[in-house]
PDB file as gemmi writes it, atoms N, CA and C in Angstrom:
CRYST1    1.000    1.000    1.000  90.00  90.00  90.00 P 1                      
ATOM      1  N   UNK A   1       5.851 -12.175 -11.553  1.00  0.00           N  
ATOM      2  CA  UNK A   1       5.049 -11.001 -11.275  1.00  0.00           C  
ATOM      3  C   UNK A   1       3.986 -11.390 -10.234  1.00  0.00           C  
ATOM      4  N   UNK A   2       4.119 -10.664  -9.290  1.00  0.00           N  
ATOM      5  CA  UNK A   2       2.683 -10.790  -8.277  1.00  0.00           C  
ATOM      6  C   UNK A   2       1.184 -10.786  -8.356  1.00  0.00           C  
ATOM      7  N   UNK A   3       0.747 -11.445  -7.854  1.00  0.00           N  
ATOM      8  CA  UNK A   3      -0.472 -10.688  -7.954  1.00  0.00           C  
ATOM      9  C   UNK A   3      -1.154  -9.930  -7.439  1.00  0.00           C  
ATOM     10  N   UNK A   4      -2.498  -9.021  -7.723  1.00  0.00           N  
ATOM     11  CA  UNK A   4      -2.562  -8.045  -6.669  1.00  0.00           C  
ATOM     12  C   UNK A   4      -3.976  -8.206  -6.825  1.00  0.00           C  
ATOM     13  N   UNK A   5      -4.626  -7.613  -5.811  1.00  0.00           N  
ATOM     14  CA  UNK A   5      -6.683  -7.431  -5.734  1.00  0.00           C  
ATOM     15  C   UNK A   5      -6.863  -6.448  -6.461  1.00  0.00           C  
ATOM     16  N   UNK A   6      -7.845  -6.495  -7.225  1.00  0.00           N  
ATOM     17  CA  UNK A   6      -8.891  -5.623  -7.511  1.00  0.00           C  
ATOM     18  C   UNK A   6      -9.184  -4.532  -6.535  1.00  0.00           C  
ATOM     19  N   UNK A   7     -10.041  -5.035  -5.195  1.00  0.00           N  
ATOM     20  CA  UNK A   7     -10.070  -4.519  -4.270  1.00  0.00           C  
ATOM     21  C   UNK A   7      -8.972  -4.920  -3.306  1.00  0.00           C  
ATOM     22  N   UNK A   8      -8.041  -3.871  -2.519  1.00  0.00           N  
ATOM     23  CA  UNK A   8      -7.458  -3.691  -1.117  1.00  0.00           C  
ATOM     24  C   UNK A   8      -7.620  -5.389  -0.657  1.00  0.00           C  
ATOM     25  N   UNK A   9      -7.251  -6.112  -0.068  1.00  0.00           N  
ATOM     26  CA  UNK A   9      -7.213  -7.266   0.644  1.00  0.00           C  
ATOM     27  C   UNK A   9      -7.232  -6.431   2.179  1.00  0.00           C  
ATOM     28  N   UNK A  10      -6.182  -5.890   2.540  1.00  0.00           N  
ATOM     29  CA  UNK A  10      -6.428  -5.318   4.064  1.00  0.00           C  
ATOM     30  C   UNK A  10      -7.562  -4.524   4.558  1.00  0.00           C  
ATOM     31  N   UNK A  11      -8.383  -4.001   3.090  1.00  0.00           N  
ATOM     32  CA  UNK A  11      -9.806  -3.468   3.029  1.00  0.00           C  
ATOM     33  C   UNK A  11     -10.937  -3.949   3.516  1.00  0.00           C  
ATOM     34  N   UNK A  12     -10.386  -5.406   3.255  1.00  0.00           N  
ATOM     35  CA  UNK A  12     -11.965  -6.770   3.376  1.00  0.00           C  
ATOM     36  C   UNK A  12     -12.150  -6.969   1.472  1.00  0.00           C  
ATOM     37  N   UNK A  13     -11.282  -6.582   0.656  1.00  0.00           N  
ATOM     38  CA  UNK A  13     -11.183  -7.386  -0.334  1.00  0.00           C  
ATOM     39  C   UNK A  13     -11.045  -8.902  -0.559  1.00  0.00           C  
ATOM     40  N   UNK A  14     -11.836  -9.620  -1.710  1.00  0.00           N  
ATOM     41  CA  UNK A  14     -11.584 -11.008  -1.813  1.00  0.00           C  
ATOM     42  C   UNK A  14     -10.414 -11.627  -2.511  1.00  0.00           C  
ATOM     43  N   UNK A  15      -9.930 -12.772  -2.277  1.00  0.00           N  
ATOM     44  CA  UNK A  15      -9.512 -13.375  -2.887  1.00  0.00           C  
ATOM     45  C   UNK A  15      -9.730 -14.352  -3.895  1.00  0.00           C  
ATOM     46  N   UNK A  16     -10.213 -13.658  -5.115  1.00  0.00           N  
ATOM     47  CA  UNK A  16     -11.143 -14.165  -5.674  1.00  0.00           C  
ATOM     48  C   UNK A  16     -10.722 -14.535  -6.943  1.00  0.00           C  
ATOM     49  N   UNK A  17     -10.776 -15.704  -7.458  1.00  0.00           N  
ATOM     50  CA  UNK A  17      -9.857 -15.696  -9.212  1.00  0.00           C  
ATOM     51  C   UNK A  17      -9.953 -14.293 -10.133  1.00  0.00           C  
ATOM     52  N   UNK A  18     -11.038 -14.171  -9.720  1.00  0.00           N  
ATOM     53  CA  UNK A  18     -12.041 -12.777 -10.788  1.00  0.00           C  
ATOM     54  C   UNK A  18     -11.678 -11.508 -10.520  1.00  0.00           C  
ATOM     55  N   UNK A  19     -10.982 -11.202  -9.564  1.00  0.00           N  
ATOM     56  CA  UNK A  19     -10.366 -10.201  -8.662  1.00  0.00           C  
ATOM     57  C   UNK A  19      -9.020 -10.283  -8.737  1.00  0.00           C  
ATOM     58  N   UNK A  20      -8.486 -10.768  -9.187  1.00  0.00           N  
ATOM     59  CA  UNK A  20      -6.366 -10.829  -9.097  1.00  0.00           C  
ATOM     60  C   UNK A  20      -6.156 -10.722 -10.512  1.00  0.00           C  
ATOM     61  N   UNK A  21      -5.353 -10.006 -10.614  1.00  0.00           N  
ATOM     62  CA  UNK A  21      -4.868  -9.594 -11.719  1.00  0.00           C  
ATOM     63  C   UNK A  21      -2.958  -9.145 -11.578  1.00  0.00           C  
ATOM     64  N   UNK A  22      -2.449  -9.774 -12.225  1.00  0.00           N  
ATOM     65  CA  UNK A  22      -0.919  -9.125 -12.489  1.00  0.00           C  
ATOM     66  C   UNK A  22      -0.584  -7.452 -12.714  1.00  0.00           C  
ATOM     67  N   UNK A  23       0.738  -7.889 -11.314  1.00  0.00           N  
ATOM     68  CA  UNK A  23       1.225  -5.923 -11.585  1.00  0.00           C  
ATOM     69  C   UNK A  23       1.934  -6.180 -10.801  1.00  0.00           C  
ATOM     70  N   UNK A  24       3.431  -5.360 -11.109  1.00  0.00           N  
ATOM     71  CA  UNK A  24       4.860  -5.510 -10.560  1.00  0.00           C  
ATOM     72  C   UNK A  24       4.891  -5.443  -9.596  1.00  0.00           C  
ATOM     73  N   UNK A  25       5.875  -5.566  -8.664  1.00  0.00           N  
ATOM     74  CA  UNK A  25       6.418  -5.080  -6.943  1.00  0.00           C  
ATOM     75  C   UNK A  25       5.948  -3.754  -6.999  1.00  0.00           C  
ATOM     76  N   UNK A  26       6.522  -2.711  -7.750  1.00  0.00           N  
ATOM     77  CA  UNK A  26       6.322  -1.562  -7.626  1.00  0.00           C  
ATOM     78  C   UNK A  26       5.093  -1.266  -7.300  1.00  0.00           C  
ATOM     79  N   UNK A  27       4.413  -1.358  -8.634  1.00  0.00           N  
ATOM     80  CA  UNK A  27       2.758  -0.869  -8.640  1.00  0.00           C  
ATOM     81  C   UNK A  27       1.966  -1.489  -7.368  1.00  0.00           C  
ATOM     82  N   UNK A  28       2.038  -2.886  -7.404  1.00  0.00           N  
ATOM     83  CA  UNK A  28       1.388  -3.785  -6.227  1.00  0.00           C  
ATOM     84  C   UNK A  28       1.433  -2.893  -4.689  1.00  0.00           C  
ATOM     85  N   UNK A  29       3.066  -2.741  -4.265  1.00  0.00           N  
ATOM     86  CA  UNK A  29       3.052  -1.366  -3.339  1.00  0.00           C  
ATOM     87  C   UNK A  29       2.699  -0.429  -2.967  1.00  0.00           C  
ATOM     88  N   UNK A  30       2.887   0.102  -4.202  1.00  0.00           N  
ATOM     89  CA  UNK A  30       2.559   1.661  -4.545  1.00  0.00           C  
ATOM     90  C   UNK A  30       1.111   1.504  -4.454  1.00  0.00           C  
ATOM     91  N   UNK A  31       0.316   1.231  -4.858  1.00  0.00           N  
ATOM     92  CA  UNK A  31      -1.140   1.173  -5.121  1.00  0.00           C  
ATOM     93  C   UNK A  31      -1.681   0.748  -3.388  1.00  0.00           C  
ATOM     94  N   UNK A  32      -0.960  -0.043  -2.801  1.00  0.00           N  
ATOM     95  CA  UNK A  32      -1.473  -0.515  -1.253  1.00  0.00           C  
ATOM     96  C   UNK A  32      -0.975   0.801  -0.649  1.00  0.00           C  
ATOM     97  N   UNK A  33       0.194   0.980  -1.110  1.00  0.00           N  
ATOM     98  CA  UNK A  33       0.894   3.205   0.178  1.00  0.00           C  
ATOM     99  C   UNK A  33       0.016   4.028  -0.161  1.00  0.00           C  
ATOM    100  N   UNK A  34      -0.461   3.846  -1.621  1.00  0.00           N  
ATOM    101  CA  UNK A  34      -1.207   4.981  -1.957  1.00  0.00           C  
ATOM    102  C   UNK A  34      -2.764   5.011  -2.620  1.00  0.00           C  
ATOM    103  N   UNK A  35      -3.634   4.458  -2.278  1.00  0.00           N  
ATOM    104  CA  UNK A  35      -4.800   3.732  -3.009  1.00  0.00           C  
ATOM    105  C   UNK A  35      -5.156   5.273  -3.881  1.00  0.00           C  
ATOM    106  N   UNK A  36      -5.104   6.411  -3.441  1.00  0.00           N  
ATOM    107  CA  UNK A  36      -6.212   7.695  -3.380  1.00  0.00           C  
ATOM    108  C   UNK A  36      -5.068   7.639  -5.281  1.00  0.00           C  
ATOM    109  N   UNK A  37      -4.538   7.462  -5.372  1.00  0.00           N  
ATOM    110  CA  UNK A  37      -3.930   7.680  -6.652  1.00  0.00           C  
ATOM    111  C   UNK A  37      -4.582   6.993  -7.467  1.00  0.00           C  
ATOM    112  N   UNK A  38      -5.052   5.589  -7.463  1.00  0.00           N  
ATOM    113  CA  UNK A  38      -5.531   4.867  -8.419  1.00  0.00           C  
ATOM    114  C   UNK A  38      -6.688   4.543  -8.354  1.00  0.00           C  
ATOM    115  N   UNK A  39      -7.342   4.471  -9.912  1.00  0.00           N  
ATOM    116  CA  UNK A  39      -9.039   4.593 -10.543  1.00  0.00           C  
ATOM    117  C   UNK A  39      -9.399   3.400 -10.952  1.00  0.00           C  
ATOM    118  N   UNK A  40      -9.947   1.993 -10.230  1.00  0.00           N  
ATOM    119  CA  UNK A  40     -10.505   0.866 -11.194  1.00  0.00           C  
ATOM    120  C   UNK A  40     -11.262   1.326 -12.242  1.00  0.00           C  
ATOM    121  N   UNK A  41     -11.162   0.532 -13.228  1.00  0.00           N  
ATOM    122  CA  UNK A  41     -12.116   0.890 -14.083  1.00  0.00           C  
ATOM    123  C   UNK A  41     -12.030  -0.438 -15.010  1.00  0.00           C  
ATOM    124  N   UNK A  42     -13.409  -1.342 -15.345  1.00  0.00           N  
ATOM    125  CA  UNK A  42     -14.179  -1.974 -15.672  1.00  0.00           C  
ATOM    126  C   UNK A  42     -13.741  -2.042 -17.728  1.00  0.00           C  
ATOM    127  N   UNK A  43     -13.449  -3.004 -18.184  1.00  0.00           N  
ATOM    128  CA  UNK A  43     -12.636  -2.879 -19.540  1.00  0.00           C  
ATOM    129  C   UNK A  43     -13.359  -4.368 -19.836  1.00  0.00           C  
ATOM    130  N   UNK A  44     -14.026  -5.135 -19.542  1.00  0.00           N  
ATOM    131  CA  UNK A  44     -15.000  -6.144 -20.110  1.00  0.00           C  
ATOM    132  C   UNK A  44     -15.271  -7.180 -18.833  1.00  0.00           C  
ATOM    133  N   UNK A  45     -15.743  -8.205 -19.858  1.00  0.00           N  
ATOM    134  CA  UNK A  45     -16.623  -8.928 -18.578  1.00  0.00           C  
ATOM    135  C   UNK A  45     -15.541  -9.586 -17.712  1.00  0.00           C  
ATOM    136  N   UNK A  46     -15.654  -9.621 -16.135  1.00  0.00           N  
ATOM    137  CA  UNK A  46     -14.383 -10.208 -15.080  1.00  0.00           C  
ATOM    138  C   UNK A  46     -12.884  -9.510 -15.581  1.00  0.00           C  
ATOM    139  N   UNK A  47     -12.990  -8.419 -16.378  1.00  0.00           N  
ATOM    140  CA  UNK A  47     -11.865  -8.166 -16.546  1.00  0.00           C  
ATOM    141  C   UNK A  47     -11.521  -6.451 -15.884  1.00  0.00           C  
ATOM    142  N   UNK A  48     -10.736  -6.016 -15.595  1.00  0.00           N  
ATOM    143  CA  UNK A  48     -10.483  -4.405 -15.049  1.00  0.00           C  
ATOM    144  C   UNK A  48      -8.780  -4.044 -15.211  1.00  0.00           C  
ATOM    145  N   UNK A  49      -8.731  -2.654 -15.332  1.00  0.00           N  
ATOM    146  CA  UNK A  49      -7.567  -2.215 -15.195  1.00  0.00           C  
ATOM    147  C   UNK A  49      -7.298  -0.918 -13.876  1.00  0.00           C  
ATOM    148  N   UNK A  50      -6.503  -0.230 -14.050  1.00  0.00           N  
ATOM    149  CA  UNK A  50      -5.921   0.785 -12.972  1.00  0.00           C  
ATOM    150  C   UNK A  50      -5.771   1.592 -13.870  1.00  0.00           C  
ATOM    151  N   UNK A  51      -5.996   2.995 -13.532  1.00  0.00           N  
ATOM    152  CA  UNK A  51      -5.391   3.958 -13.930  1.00  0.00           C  
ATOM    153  C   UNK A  51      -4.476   4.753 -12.778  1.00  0.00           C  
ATOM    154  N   UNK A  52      -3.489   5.292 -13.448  1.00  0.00           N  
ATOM    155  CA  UNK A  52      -3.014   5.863 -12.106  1.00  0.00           C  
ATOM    156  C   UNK A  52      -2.786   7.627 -12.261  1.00  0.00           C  
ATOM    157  N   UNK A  53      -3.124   7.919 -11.090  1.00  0.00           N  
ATOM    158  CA  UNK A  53      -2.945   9.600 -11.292  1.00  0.00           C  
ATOM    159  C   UNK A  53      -2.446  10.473 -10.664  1.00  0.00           C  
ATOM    160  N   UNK A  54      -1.084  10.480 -11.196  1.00  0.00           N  
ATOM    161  CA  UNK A  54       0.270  11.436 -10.390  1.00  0.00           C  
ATOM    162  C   UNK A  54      -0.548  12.505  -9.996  1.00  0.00           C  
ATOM    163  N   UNK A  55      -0.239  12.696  -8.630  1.00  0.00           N  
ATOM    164  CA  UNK A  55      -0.324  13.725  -7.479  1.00  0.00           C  
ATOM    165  C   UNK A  55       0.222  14.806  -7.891  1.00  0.00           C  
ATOM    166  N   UNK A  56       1.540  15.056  -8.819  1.00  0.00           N  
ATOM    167  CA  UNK A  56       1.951  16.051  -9.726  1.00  0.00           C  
ATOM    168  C   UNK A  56       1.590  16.423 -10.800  1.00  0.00           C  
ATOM    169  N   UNK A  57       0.611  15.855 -11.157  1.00  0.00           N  
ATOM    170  CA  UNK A  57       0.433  16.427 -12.583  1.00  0.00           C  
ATOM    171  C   UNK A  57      -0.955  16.110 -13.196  1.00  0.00           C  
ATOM    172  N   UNK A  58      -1.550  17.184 -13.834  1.00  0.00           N  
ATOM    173  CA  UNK A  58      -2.916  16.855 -14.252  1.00  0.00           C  
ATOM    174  C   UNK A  58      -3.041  15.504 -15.124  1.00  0.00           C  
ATOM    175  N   UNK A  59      -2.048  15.378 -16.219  1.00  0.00           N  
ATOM    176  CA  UNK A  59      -2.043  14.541 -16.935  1.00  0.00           C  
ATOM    177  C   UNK A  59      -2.068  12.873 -16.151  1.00  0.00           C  
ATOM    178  N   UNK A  60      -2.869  12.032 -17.239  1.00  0.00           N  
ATOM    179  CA  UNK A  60      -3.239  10.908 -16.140  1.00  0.00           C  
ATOM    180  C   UNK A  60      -2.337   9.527 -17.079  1.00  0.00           C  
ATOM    181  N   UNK A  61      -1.585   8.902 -16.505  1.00  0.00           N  
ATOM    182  CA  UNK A  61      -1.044   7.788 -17.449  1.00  0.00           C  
ATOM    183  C   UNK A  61      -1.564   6.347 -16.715  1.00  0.00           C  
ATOM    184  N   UNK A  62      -1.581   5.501 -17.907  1.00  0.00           N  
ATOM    185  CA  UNK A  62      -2.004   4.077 -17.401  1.00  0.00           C  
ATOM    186  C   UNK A  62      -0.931   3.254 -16.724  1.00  0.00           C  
ATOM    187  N   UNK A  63      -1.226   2.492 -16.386  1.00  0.00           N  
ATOM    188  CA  UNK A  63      -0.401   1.299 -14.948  1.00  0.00           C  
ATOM    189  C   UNK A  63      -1.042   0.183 -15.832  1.00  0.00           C  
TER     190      UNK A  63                                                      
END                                                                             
């Protein structure tokens, strides 16, 4: 499994231990084609997840 930034790398994101976190080919992609879809959000200390939020549908599922 890849790893991916926290923040965008082509953004001026770091490469930072504290900042990479695991997520498939897919998501890793998908999340760089499409940033405006996905919500960091803060889940304890150095730690974060993604939420992601289909463009189709109000309902919001986790990544």
């Amino acid at each position: 499994m890849p790893d991916d930034h926290a923040d965008d790398w082509c953004s001026g994101g770091l490469t930072d231990l504290k900042l990479l976190g695991p997520a498939c080919q897919f998501h890793n992609r998908d999340r760089y084609r499409h940033p405006t879809r996905y919500t960091r959000r803060d889940i304890g200390d150095d730690r974060w997840a993604f939420t992601y939020r289909n463009p189709y549908s109000s309902r919001r599922a986790r990544t």
